[in-house]
DRENDO-1510 file (C-alpha; in Angstrom, 1 decimal, always signed):
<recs>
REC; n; res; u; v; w
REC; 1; UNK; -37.8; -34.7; -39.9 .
REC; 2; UNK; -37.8; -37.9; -41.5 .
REC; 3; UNK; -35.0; -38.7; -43.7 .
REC; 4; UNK; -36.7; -38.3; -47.1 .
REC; 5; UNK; -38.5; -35.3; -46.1 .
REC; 6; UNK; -34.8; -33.8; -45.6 .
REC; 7; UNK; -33.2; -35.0; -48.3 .
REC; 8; UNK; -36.3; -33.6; -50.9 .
REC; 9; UNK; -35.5; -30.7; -48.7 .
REC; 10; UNK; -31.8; -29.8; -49.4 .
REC; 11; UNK; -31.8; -31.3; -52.8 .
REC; 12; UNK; -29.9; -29.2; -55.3 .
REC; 13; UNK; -28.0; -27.8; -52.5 .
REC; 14; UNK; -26.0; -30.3; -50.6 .
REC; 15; UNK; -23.1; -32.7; -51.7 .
REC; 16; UNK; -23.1; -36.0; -50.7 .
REC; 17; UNK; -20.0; -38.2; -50.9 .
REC; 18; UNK; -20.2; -42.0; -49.7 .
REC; 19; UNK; -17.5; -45.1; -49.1 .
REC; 20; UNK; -17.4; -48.3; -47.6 .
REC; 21; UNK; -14.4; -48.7; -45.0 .
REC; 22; UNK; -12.6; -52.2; -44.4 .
REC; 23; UNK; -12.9; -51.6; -41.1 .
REC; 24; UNK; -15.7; -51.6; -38.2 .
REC; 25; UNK; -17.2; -48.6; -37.6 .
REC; 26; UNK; -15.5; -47.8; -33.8 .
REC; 27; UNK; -12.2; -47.2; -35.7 .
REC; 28; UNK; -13.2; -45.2; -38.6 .
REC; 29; UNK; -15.3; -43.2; -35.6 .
REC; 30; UNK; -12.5; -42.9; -34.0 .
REC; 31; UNK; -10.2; -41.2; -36.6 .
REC; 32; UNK; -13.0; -38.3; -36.8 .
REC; 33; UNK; -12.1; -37.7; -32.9 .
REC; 34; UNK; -8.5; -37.2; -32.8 .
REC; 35; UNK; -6.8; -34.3; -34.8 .
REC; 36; UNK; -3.6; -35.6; -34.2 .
REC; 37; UNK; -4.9; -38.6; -37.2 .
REC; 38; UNK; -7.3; -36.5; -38.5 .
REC; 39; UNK; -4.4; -34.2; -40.0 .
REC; 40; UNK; -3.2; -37.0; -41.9 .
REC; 41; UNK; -6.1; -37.3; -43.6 .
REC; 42; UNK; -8.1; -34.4; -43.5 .
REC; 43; UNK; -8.3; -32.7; -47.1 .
REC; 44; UNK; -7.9; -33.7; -50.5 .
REC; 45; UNK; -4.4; -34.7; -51.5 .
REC; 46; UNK; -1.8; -32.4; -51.6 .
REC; 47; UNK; -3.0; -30.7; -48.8 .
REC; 48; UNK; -1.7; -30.6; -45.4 .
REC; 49; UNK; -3.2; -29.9; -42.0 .
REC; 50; UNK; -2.1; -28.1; -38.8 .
REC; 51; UNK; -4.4; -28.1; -36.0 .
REC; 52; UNK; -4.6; -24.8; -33.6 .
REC; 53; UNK; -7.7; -26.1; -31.1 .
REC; 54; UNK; -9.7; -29.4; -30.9 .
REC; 55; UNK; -12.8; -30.0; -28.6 .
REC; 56; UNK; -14.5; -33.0; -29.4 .
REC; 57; UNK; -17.1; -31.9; -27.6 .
REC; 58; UNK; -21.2; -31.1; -28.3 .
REC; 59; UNK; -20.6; -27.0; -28.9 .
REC; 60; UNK; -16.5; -27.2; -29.0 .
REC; 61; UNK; -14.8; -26.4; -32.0 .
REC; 62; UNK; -11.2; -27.4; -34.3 .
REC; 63; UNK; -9.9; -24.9; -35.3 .
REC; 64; UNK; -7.1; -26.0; -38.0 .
REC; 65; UNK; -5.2; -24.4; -41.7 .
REC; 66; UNK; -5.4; -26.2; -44.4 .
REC; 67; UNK; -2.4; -25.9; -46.9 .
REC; 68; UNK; -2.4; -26.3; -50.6 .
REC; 69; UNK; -0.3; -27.9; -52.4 .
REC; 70; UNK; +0.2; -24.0; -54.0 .
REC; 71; UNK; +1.3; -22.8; -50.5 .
REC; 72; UNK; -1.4; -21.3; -50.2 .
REC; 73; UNK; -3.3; -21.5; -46.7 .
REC; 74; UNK; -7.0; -22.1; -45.6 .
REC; 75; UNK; -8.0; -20.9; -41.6 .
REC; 76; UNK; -11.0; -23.1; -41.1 .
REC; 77; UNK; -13.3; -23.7; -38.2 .
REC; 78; UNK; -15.7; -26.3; -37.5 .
REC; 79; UNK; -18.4; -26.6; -34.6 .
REC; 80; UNK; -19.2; -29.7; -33.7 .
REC; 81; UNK; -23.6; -29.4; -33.1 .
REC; 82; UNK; -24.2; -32.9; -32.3 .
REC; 83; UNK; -21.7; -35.9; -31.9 .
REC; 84; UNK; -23.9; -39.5; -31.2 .
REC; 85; UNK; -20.8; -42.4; -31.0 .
REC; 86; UNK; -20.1; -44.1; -33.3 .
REC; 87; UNK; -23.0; -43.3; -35.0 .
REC; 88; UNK; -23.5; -39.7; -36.0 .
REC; 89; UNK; -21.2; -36.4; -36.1 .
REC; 90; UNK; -22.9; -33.3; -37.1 .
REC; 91; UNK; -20.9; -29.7; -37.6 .
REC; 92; UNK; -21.3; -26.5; -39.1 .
REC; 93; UNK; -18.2; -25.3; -40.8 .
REC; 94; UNK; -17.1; -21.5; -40.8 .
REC; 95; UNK; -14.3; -19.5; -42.3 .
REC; 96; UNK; -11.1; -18.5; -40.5 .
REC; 97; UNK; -12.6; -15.5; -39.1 .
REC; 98; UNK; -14.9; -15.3; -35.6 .
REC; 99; UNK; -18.4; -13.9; -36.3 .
REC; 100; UNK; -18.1; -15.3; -39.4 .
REC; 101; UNK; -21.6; -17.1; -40.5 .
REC; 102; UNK; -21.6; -20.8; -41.2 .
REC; 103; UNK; -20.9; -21.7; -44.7 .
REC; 104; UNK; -22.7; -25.1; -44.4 .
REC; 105; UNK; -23.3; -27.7; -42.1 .
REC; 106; UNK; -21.8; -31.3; -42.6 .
REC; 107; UNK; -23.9; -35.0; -41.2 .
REC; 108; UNK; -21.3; -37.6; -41.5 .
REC; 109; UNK; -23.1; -40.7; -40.4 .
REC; 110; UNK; -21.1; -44.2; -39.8 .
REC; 111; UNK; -23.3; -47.4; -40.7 .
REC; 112; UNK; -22.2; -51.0; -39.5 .
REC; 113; UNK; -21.7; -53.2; -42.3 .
REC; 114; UNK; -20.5; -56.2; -40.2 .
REC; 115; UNK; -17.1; -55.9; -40.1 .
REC; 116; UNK; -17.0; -52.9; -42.8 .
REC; 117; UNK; -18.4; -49.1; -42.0 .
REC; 118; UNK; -20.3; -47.2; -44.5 .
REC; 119; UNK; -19.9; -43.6; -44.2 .
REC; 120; UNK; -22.0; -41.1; -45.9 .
REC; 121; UNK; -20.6; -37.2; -45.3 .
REC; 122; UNK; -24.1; -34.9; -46.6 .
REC; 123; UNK; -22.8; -31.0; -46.7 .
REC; 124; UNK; -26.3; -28.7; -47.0 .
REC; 125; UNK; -25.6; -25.3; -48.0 .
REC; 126; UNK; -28.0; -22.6; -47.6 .
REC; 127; UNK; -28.6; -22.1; -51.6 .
REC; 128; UNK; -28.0; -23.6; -55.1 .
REC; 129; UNK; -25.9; -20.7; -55.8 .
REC; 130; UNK; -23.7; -21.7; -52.8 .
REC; 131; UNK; -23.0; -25.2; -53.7 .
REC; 132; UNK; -22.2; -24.2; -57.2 .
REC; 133; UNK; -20.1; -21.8; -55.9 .
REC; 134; UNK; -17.6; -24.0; -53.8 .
REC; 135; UNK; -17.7; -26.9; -56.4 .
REC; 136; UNK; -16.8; -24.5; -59.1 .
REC; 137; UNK; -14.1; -22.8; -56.9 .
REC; 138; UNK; -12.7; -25.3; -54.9 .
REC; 139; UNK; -14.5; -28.7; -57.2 .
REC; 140; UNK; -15.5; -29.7; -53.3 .
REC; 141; UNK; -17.2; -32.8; -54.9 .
REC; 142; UNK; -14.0; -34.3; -55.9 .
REC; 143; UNK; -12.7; -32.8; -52.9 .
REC; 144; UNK; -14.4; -34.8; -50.7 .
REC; 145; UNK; -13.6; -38.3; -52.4 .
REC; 146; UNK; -10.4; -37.4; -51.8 .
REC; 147; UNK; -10.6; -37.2; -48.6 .
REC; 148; UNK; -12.5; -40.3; -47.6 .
REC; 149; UNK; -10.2; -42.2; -49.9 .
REC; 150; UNK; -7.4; -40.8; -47.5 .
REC; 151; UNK; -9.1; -41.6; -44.6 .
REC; 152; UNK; -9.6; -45.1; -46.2 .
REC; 153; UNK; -5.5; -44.9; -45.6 .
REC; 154; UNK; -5.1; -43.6; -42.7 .
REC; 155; UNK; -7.3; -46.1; -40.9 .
REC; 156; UNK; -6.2; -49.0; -42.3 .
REC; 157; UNK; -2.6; -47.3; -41.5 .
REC; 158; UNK; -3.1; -46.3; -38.0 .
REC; 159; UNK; -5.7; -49.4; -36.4 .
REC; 160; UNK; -3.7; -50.5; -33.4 .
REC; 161; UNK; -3.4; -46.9; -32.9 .
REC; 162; UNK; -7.4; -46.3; -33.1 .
REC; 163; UNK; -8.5; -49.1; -31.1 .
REC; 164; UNK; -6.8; -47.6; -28.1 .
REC; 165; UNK; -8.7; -45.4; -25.9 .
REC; 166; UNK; -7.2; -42.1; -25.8 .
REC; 167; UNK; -7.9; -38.6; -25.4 .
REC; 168; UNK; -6.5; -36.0; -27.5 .
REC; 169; UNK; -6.9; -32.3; -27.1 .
REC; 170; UNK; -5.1; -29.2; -28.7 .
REC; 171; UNK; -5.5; -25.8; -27.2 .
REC; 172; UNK; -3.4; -22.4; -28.5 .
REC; 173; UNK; -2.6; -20.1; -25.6 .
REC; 174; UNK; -1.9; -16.2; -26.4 .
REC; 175; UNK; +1.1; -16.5; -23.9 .
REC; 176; UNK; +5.1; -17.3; -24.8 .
REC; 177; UNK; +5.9; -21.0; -24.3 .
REC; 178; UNK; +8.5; -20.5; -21.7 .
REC; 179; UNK; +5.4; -19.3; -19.4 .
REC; 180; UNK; +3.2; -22.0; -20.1 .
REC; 181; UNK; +5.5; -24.5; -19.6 .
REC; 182; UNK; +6.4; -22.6; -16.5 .
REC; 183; UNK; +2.5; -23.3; -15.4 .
REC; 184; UNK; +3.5; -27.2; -15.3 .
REC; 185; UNK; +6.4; -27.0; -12.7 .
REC; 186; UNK; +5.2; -25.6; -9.2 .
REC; 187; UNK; +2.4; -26.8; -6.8 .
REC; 188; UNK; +1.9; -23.1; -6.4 .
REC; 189; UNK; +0.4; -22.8; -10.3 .
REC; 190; UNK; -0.5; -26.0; -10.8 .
REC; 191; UNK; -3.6; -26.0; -7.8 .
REC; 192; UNK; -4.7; -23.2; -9.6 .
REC; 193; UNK; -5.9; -24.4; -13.0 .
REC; 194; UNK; -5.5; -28.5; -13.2 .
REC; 195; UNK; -8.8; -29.4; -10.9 .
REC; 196; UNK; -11.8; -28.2; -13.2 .
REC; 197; UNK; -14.4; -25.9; -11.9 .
REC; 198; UNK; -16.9; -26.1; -10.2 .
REC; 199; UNK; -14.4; -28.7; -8.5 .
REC; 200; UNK; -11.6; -27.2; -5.9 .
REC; 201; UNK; -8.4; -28.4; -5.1 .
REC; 202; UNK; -7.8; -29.4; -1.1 .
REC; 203; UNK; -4.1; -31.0; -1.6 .
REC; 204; UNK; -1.3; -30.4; -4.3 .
REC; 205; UNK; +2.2; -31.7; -5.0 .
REC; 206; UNK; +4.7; -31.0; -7.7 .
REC; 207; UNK; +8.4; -32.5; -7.8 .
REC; 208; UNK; +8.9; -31.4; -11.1 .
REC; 209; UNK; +11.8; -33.8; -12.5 .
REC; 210; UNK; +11.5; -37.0; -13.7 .
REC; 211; UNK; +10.5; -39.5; -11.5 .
REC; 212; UNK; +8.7; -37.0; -9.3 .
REC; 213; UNK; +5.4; -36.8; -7.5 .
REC; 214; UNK; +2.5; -35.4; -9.2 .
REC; 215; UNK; -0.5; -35.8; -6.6 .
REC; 216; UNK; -3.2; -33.7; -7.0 .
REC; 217; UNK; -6.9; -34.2; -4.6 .
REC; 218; UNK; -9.7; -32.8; -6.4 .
REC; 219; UNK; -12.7; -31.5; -3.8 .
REC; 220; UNK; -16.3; -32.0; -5.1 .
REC; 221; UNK; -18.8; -29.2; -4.3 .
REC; 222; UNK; -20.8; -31.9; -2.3 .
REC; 223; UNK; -17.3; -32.4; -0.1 .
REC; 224; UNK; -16.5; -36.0; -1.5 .
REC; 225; UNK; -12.5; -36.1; -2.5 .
REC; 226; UNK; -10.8; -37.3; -5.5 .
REC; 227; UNK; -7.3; -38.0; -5.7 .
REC; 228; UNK; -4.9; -38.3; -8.5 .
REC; 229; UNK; -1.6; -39.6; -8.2 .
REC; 230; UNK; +0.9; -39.4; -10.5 .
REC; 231; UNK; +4.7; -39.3; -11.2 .
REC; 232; UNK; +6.4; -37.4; -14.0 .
REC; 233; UNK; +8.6; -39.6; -16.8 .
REC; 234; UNK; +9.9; -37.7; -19.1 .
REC; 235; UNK; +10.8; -34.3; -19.3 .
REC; 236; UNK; +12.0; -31.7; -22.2 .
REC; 237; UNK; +11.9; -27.9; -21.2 .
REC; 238; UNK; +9.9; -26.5; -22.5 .
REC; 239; UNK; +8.8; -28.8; -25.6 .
REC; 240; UNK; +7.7; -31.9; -23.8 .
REC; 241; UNK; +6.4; -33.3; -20.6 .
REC; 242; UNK; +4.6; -36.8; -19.7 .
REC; 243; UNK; +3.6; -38.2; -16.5 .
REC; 244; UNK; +2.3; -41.8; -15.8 .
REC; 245; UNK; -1.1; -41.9; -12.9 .
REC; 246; UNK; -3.8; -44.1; -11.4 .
REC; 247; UNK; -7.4; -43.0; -10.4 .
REC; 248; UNK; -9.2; -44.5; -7.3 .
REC; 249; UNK; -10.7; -47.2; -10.1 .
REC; 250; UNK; -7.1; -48.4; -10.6 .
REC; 251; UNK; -7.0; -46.8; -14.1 .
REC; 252; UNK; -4.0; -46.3; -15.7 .
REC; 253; UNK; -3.4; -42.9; -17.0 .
REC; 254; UNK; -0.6; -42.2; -19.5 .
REC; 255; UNK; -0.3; -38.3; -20.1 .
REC; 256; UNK; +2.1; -36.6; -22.8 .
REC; 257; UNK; +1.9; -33.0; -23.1 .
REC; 258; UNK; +3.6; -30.8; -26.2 .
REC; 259; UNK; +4.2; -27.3; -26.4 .
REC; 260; UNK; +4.6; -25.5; -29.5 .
REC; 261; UNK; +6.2; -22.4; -30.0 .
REC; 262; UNK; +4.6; -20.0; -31.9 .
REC; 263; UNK; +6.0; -16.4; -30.8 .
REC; 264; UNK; +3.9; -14.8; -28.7 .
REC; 265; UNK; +1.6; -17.8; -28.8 .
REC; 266; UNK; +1.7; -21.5; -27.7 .
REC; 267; UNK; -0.4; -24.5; -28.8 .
REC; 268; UNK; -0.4; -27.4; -26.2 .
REC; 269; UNK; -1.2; -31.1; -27.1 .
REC; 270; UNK; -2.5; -33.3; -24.3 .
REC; 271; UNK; -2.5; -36.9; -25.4 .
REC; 272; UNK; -3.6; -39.1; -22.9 .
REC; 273; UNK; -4.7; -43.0; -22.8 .
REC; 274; UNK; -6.4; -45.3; -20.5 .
REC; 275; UNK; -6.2; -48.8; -19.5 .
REC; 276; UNK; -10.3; -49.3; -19.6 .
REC; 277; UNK; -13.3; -46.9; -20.0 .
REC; 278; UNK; -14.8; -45.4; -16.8 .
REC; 279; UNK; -17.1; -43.0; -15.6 .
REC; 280; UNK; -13.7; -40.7; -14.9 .
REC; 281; UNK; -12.5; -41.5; -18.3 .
REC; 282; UNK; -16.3; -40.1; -20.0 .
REC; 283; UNK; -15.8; -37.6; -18.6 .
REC; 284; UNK; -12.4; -36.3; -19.6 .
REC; 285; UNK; -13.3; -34.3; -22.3 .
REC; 286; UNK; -15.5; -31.9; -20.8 .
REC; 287; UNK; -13.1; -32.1; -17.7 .
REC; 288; UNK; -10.0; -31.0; -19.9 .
REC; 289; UNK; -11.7; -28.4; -21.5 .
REC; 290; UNK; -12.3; -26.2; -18.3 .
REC; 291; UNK; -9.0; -27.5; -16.9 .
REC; 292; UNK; -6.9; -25.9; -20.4 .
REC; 293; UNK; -8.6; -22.8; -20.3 .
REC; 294; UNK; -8.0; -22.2; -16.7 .
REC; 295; UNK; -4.3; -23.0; -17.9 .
REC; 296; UNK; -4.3; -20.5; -20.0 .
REC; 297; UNK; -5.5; -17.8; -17.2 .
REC; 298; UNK; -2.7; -18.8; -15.2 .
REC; 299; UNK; +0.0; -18.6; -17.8 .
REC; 300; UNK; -1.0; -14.9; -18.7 .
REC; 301; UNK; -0.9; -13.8; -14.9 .
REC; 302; UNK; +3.1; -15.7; -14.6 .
REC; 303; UNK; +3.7; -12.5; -17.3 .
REC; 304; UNK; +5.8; -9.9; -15.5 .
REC; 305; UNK; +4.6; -7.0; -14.8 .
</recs>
């Protein structure tokens, strides 16, 4: 649909809020892709943000609370429906609930200006009534300056930071930390979940300490091998873990891993950077997402019985 045909479409029913970033538009792009940034600026001010999932990923979701500055707490899930870098993110948001219908669905689209980014954030609800309804509730016009005026912040805060490439990803397991820690520290678990399906795992080493081997060889379906080797730097049962690697490409990896307790839940963070882009590194995302929920599989059968 062209772009005036839309707009005549949704008017009266969408809310529009536009800036102009000192910055080119890779960076702001970035800070949309990385929840551990996005949660200093997500929100208008006063609010706070903790993330439970994140998959940047065409059909992936965050999953995050938002809390006011009242204390009071906002579950919150968005879907990402189409992500085009740096040019175009498109989600539909949805309460805290699963099943729950979309509220509305959000274009934020990032226009090169030179050196400066011009992003325009459209939300299209399904009626008047509904717009009215959130901007008389929640004023979600206002709400929304607010936030780009943070993001404004936070990217001209954290640009050394964006312009490296790096990989974020936040998963919440329903299994104590000490057990998915415990997934970490063994050739015997690890062969299990780290190689992504429909990939299989032909060799696997684990010297769990720091300074130890991490070598892992990843079997295509096609019989071609992929090796990753890797040794472990620091290590903090069961909060923290990192571990420094090279592909076959000479990439540098740099992986820190987090593990937050939550009771009888855990979220992991996997932060992990690169030296240069590659067809490995593209692909890291989707390979990360199989990989984590494999993870979480293994840690609930390391429950006893």
């Amino acid at each position: 649909m062209p772009a005036r045909a839309e707009t005549d479409a949704t008017s009266g029913r969408e809310i529009v809020t536009t800036r102009v970033f000192e910055a080119p538009r890779e960076l702001v792009f970035a800070a949309w892709s990385r929840p551990d940034v996005m949660a200093r600026w997500w929100g208008p001010r006063g609010f706070t943000t903790t993330t439970d999932a994140f998959a940047f990923r065409v059909g992936g979701a965050w999953r995050h609370t938002m809390h006011g500055p009242d204390g009071t707490d906002y579950p919150n899930r968005l879907v990402y429906d189409e992500i085009r870098e740096p040019e175009r993110i498109v989600y539909s948001h949805h309460g805290g609930i699963d099943g729950v219908p979309a509220q509305f669905q959000s274009t934020v689209t990032f226009e090169a200006e030179g050196e400066r980014t011009r992003v325009t954030m459209r939300h299209v609800f399904a009626t008047r009534e509904a717009r009215d309804a959130v901007v008389q509730k929640y004023k979600a016009d206002e709400g929304g300056r607010q936030t780009l005026e943070r993001l404004g912040e936070q990217v001209a805060a954290s640009a050394p930071e964006l312009g490296k490439l790096a990989l974020v990803m936040v998963r919440t397991f329903d299994a104590p930390r000490s057990l998915v820690f415990e997934a970490w520290t063994k050739a015997e678990h690890v062969r299990k979940w780290f190689t992504p399906r429909p990939l299989t795992t032909s060799a696997c080493e684990v010297d769990f300490r720091p300074g130890g081997v991490f070598r892992i060889t990843m079997r295509f379906p096609e019989g071609a091998e992929h090796p990753f080797d890797a040794k472990f730097g620091e290590i903090d049962r069961p909060g923290m873990l990192t571990f420094d690697g090279r592909l076959p490409d000479s990439n540098q990896i740099r992986t820190r891993v987090t593990f937050e307790d939550r009771g009888e839940q855990t979220t992991v963070t996997v932060v992990q950077s690169y030296s240069f882009a590659s067809e490995a590194t593209r692909g890291a995302t989707m390979g990360w997402t199989a990989t984590l929920d494999q993870l979480g599989d293994v840690a609930l059968q390391l429950r006893p019985h």
